[in-house]
MOPAC internal coordinates of N, CA, C and O (Angstrom, degrees):
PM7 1SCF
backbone

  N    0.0000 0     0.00 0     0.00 0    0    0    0
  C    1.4471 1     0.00 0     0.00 0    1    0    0
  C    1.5292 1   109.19 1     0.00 0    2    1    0
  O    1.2310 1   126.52 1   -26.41 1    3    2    1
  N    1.1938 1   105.07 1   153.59 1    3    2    1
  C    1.6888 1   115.65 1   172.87 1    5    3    2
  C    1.5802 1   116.43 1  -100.49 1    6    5    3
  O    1.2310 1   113.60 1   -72.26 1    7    6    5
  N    1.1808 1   129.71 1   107.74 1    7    6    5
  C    1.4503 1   122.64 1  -160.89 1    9    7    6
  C    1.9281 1    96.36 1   -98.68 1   10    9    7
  O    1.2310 1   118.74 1   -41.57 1   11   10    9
  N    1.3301 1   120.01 1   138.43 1   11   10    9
  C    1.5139 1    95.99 1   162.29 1   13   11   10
  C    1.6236 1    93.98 1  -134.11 1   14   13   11
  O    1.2310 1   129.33 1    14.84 1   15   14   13
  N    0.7193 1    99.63 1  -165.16 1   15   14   13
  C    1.5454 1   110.44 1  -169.89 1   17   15   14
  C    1.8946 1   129.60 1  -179.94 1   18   17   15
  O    1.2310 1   127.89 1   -34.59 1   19   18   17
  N    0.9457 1   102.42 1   145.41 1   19   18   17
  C    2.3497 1   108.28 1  -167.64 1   21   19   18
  C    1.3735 1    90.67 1   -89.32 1   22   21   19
  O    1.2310 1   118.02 1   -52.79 1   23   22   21
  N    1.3322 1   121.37 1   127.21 1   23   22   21
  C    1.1940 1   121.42 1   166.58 1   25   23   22
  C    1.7573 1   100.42 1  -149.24 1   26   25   23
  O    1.2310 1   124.43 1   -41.51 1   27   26   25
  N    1.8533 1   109.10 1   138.49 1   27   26   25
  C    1.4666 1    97.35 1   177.79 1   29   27   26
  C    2.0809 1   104.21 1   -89.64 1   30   29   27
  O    1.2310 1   133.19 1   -16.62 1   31   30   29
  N    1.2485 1    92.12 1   163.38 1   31   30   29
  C    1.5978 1   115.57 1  -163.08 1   33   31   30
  C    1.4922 1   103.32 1   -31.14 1   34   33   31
  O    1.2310 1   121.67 1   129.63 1   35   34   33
  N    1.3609 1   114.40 1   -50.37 1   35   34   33
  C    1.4058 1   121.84 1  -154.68 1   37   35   34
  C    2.0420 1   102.42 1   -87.68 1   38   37   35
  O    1.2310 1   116.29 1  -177.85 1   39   38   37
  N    1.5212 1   124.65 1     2.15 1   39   38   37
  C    1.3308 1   103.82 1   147.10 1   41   39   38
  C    1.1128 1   105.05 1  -125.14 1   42   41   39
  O    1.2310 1   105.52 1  -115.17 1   43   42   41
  N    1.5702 1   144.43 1    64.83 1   43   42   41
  C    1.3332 1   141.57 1  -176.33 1   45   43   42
  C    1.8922 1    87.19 1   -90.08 1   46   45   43
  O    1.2310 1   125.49 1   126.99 1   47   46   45
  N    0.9803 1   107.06 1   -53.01 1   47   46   45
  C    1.8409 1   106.28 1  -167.49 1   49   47   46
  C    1.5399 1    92.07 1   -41.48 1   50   49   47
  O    1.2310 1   121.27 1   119.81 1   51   50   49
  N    1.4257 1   115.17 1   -60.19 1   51   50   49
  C    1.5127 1   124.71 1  -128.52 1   53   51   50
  C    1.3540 1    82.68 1   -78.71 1   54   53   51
  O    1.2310 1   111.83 1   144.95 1   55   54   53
  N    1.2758 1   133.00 1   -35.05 1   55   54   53
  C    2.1848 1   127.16 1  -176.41 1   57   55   54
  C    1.6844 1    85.61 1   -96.04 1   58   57   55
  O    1.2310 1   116.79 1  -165.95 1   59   58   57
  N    0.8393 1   123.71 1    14.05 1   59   58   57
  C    1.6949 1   106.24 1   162.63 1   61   59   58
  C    1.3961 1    96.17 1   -91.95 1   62   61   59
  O    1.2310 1   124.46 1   102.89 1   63   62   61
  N    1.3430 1   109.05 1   -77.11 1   63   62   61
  C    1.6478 1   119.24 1   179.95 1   65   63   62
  C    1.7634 1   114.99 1   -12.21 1   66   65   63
  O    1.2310 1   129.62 1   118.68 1   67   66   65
  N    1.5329 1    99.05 1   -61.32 1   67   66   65
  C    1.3280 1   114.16 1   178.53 1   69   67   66
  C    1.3456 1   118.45 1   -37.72 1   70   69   67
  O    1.2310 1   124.34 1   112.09 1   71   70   69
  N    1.7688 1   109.28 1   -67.91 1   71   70   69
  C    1.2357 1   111.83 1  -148.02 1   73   71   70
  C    1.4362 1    92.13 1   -84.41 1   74   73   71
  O    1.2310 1   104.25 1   165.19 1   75   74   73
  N    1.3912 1   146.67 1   -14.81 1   75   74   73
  C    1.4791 1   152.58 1  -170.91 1   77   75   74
  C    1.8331 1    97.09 1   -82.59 1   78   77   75
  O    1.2310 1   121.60 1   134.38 1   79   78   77
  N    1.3134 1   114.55 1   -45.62 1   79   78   77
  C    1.4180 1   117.43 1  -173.40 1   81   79   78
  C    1.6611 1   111.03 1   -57.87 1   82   81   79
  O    1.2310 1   118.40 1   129.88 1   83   82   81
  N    1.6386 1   120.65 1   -50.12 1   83   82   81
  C    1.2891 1   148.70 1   146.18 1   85   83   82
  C    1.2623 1   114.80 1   -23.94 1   86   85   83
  O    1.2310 1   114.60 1   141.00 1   87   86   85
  N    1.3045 1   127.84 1   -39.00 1   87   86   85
  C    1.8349 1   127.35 1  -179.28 1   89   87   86
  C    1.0990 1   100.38 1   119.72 1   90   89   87
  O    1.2310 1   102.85 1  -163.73 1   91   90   89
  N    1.8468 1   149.06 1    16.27 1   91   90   89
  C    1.3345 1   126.60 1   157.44 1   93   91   90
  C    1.4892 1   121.99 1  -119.63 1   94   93   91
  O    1.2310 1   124.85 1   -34.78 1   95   94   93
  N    1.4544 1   108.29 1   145.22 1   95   94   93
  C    1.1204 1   137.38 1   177.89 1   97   95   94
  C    1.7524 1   122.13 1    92.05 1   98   97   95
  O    1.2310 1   135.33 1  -124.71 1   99   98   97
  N    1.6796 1    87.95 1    55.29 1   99   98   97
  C    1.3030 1   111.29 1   159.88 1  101   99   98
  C    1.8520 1   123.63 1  -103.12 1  102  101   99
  O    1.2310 1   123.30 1   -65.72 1  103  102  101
  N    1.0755 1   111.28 1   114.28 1  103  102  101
  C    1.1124 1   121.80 1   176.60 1  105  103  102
  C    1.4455 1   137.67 1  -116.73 1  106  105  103
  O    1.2310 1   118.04 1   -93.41 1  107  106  105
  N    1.2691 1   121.33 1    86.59 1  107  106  105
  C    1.6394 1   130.15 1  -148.74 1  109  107  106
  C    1.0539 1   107.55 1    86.56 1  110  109  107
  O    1.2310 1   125.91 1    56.22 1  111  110  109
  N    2.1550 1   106.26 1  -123.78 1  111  110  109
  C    1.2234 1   135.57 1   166.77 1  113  111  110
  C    1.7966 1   102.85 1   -81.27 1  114  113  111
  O    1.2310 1   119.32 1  -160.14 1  115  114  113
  N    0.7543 1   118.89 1    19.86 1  115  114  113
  C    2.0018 1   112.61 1  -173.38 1  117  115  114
  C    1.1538 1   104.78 1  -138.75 1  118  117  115
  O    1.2310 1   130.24 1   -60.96 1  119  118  117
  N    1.6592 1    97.86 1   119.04 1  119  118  117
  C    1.8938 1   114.10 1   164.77 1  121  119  118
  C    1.4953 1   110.04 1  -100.14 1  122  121  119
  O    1.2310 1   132.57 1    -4.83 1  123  122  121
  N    1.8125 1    93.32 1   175.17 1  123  122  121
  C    1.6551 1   102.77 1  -161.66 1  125  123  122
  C    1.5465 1   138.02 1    42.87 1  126  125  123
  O    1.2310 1   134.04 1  -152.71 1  127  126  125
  N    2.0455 1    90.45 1    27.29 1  127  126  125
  C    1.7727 1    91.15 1   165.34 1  129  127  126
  C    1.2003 1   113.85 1   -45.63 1  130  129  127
  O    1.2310 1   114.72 1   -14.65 1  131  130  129
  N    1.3928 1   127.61 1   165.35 1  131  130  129
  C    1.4072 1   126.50 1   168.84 1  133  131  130
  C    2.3009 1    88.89 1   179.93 1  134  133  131
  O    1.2310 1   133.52 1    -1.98 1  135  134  133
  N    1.2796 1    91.47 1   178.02 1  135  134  133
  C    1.4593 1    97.84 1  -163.89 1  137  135  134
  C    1.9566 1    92.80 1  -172.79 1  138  137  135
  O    1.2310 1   120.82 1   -72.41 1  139  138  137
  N    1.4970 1   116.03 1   107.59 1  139  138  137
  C    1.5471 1   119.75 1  -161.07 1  141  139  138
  C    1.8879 1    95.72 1  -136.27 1  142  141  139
  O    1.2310 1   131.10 1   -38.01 1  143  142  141
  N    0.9841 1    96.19 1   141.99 1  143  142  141
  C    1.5914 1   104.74 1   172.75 1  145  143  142
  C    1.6218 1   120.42 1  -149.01 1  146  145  143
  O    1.2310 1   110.44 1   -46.10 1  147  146  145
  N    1.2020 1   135.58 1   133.90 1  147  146  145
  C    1.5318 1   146.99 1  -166.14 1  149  147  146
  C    1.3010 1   102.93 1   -80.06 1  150  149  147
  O    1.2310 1   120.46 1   -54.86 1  151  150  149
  N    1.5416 1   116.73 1   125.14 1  151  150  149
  C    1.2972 1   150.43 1   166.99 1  153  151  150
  C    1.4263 1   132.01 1  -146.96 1  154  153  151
  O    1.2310 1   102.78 1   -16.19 1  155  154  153
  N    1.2138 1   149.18 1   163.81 1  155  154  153
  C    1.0596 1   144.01 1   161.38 1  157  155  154
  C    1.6699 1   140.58 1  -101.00 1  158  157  155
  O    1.2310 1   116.12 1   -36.81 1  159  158  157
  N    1.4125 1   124.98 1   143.19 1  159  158  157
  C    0.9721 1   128.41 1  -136.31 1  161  159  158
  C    1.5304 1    96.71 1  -110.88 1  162  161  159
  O    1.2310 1   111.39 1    -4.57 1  163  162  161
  N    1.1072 1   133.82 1   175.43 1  163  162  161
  C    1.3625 1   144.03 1   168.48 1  165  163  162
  C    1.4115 1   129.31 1  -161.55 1  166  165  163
  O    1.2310 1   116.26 1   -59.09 1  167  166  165
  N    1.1315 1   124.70 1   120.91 1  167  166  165
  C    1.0739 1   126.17 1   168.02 1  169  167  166
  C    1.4966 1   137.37 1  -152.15 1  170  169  167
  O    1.2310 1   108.25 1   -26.31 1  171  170  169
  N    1.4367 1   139.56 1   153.69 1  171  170  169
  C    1.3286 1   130.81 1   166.60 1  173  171  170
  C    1.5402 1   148.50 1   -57.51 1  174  173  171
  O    1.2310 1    96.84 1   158.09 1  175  174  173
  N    0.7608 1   158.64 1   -21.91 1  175  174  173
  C    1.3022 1   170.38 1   -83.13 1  177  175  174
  C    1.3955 1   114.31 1   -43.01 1  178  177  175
  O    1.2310 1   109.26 1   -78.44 1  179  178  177
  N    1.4110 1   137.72 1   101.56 1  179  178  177
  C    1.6802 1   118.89 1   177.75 1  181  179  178
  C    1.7351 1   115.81 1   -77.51 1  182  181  179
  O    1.2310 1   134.81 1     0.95 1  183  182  181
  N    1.2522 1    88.95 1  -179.05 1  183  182  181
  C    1.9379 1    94.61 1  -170.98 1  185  183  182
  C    1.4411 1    90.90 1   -42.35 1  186  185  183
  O    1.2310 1   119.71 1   -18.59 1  187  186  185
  N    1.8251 1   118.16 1   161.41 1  187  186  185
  C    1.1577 1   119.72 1   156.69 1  189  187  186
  C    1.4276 1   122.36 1    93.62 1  190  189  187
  O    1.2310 1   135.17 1   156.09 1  191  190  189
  N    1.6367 1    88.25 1   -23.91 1  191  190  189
  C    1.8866 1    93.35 1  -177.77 1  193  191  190
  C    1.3967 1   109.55 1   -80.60 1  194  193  191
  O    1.2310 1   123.07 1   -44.00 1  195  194  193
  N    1.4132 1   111.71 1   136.00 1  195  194  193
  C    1.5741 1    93.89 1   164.33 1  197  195  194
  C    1.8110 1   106.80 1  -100.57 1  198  197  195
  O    1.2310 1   109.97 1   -58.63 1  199  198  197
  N    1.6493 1   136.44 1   121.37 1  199  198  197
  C    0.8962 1   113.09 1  -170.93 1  201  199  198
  C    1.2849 1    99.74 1  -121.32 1  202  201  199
  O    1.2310 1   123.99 1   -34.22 1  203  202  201
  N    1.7041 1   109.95 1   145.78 1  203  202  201
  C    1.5480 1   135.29 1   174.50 1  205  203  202
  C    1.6161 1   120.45 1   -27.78 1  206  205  203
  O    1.2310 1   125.77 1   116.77 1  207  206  205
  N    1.2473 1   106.52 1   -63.23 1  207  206  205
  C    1.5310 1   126.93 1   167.73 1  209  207  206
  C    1.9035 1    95.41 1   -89.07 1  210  209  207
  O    1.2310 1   130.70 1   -28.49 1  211  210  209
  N    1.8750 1    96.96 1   151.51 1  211  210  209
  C    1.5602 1    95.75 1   169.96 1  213  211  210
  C    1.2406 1   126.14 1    57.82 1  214  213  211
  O    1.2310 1   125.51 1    11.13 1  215  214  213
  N    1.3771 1   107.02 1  -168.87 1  215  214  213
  C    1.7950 1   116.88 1  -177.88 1  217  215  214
  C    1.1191 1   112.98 1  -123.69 1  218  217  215
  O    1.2310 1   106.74 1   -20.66 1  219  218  217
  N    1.0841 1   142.28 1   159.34 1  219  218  217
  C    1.7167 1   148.75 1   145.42 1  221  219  218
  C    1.4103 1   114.19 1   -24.17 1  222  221  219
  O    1.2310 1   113.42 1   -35.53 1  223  222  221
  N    1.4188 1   130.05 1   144.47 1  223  222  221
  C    1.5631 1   127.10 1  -171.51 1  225  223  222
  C    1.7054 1   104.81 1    36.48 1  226  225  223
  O    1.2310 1   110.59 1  -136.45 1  227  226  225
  N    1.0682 1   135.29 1    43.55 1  227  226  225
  C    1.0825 1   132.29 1   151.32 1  229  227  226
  C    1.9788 1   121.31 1  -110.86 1  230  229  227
  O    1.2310 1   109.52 1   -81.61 1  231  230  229
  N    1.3483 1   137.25 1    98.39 1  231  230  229
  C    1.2161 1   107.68 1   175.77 1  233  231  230
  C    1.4782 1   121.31 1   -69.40 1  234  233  231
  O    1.2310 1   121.99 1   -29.56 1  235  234  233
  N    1.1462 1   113.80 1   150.44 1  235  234  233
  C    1.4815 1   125.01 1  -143.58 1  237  235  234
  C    1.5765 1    99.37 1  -149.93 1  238  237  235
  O    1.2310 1   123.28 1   -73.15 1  239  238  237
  N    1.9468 1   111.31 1   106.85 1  239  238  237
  C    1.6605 1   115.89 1   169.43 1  241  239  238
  C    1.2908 1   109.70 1   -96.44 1  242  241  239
  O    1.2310 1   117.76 1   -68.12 1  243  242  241
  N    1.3672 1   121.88 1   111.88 1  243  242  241
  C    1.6489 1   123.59 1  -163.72 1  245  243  242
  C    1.5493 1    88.41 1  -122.48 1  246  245  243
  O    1.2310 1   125.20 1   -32.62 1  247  246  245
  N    1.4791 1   107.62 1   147.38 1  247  246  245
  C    1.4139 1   119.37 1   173.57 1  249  247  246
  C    1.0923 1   123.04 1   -69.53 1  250  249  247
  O    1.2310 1   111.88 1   -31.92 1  251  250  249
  N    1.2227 1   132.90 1   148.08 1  251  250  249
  C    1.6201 1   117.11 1  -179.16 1  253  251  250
  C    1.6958 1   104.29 1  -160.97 1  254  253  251
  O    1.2310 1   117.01 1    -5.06 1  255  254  253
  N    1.5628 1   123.30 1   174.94 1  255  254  253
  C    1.1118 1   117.46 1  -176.90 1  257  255  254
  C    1.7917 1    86.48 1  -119.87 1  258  257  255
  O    1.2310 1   128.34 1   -19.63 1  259  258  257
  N    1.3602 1   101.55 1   160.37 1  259  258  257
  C    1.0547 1   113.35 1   152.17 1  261  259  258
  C    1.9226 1   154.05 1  -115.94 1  262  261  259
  O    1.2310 1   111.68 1   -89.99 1  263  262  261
  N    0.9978 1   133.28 1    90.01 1  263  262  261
  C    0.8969 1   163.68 1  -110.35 1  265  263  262
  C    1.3461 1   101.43 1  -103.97 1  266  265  263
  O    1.2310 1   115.17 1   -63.16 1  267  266  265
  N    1.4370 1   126.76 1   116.84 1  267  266  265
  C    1.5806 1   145.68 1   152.32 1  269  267  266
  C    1.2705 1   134.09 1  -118.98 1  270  269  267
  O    1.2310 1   111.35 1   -37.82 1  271  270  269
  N    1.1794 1   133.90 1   142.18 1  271  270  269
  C    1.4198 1   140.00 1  -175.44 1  273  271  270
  C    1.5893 1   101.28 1   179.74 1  274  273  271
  O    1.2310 1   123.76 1   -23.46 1  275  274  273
  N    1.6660 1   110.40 1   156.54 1  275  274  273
  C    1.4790 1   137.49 1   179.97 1  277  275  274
  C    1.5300 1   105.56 1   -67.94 1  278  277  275
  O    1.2310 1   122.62 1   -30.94 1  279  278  277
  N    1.4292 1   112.58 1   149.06 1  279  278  277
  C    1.3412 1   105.28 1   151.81 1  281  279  278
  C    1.2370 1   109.60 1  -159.35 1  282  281  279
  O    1.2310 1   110.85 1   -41.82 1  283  282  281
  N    1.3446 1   134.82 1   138.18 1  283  282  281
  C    1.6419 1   136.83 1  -167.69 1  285  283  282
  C    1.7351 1   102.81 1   -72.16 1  286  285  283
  O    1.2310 1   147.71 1   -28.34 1  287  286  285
  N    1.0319 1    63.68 1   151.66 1  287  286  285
  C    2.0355 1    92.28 1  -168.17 1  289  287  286
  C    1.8863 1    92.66 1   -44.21 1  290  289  287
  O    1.2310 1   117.18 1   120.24 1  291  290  289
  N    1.4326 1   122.96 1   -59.76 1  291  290  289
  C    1.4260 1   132.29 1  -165.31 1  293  291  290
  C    1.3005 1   112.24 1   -62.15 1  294  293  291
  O    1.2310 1   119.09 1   164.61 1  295  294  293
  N    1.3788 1   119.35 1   -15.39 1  295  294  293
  C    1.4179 1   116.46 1   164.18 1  297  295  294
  C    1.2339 1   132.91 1  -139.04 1  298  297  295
  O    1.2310 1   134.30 1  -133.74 1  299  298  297
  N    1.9302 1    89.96 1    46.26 1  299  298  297
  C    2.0332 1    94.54 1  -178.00 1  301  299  298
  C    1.8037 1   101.09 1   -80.96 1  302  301  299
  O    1.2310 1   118.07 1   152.25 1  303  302  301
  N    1.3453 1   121.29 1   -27.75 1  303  302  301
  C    1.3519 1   126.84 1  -176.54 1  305  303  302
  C    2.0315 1   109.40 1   -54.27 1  306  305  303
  O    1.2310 1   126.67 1   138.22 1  307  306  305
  N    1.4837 1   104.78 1   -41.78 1  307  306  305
  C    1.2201 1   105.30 1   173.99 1  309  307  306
  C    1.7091 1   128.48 1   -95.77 1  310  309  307
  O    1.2310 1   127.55 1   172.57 1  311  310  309
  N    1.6776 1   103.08 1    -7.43 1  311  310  309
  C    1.2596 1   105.80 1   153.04 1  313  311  310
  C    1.5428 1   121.82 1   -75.30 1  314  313  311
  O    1.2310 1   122.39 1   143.74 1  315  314  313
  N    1.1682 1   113.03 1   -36.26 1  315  314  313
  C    1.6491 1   109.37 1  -174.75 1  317  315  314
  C    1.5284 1    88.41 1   -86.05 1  318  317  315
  O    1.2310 1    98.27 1    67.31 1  319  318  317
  N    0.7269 1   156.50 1  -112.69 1  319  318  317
  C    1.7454 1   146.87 1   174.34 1  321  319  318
  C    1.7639 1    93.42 1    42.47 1  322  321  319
  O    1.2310 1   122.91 1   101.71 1  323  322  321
  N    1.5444 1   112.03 1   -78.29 1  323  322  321
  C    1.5432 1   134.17 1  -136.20 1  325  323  322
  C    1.9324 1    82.67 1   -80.86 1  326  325  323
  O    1.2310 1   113.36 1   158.14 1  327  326  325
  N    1.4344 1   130.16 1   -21.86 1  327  326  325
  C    1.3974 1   119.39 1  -145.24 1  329  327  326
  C    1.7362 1    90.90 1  -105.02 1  330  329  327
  O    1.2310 1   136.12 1   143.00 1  331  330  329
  N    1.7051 1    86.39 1   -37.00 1  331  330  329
  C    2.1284 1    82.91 1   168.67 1  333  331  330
  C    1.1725 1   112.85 1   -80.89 1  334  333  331
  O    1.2310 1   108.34 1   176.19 1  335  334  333
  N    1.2786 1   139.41 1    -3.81 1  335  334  333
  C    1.6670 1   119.73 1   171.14 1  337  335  334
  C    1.6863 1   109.98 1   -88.08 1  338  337  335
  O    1.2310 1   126.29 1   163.61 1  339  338  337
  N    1.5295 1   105.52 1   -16.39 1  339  338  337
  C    1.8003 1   101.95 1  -160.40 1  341  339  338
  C    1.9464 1    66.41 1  -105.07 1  342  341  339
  O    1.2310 1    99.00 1    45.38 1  343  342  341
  N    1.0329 1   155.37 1  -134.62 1  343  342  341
  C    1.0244 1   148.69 1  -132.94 1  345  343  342
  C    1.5829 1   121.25 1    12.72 1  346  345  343
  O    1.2310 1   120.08 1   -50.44 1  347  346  345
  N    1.0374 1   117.46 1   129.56 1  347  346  345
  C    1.7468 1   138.17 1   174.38 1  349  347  346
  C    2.0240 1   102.64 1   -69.57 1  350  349  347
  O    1.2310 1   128.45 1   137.51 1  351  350  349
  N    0.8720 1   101.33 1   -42.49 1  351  350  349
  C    1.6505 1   106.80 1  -171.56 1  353  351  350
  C    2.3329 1    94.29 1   -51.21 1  354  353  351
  O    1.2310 1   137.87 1   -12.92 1  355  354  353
  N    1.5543 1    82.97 1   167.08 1  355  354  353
  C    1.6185 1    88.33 1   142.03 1  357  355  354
  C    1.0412 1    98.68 1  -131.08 1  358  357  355
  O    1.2310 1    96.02 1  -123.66 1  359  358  357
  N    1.3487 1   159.82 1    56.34 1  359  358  357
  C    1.2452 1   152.34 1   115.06 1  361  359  358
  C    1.4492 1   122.00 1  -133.33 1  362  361  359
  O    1.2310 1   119.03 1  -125.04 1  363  362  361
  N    1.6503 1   119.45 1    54.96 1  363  362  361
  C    1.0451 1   110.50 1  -163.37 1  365  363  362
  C    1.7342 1   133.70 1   -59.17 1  366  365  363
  O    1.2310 1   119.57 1   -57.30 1  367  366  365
  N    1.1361 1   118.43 1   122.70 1  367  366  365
  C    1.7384 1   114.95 1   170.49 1  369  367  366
  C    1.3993 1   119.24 1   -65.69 1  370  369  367
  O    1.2310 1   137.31 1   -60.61 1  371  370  369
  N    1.2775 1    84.06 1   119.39 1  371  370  369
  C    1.3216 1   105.64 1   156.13 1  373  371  370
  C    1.8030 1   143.48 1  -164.80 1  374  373  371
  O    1.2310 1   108.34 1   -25.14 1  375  374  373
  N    1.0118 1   139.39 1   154.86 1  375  374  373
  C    1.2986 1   138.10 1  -164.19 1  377  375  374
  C    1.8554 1   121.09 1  -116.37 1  378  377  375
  O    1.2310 1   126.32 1   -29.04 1  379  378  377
  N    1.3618 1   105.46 1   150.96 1  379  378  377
  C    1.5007 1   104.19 1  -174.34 1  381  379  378
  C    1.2565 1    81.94 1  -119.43 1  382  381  379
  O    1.2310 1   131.10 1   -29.13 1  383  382  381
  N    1.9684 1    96.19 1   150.87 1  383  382  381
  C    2.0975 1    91.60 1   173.90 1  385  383  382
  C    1.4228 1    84.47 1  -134.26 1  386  385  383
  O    1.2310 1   116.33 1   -40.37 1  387  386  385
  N    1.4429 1   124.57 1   139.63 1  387  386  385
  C    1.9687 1   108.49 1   166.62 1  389  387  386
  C    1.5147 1   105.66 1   -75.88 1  390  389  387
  O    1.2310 1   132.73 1   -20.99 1  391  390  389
  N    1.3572 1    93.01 1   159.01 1  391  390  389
  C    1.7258 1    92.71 1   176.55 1  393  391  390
  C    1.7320 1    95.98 1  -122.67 1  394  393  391
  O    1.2310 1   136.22 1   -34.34 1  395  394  393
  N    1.4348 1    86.21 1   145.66 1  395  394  393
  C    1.6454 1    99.47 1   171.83 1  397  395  394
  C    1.2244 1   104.55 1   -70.54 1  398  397  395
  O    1.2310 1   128.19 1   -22.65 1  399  398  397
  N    1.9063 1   101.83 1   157.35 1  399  398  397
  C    1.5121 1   114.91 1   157.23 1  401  399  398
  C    1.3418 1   124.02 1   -85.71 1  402  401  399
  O    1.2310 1   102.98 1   -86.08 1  403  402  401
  N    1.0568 1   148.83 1    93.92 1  403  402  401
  C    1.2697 1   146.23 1  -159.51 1  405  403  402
  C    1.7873 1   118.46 1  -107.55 1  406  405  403
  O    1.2310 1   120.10 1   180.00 1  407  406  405

């Protein structure tokens, strides 16, 4: 699987660490692949939310990197586990893509 994930600059180490410690982004002989690029994020907050960046009912464009790397099928349950506890968000984004065998 391809995991990516929104994270702003200042915990990219700390959800790298995570999700690499967990079993992703091994590739061959090479750990802690990963591949991240700067964009911006957006979102709302409804009643109730408490959010990281900003306030509640506020929309809010916060900088963020974005974040890819591999992870084997047997330990996507404990990578996404390991990526929501080290994540800053309370609802962190993120996406799984399968990858073909080719």
């Amino acid at each position: 699987m391809k995991l990516v994930w929104f994270v702003p600059a200042d915990a990219l180490e700390v959800t790298r660490t995570a999700v690499f410690d967990a079993g992703a982004g091994r590739i061959g002989e090479y750990e802690r692949c990963s591949w991240y690029t700067a964009g911006t994020g957006t979102f709302l907050g409804g009643e109730g939310t408490e959010p990281a960046v900003g306030e509640s009912g506020s929309e809010e464009h916060v900088p963020e990197l974005r974040v890819e790397t591999v992870v084997p099928g047997e330990a996507l349950a404990d990578v996404v586990a390991a990526l929501r506890a080290a994540h800053p968000y309370e609802e962190p984004a993120f996406d799984l893509y399968p990858l073909l065998d080719a």
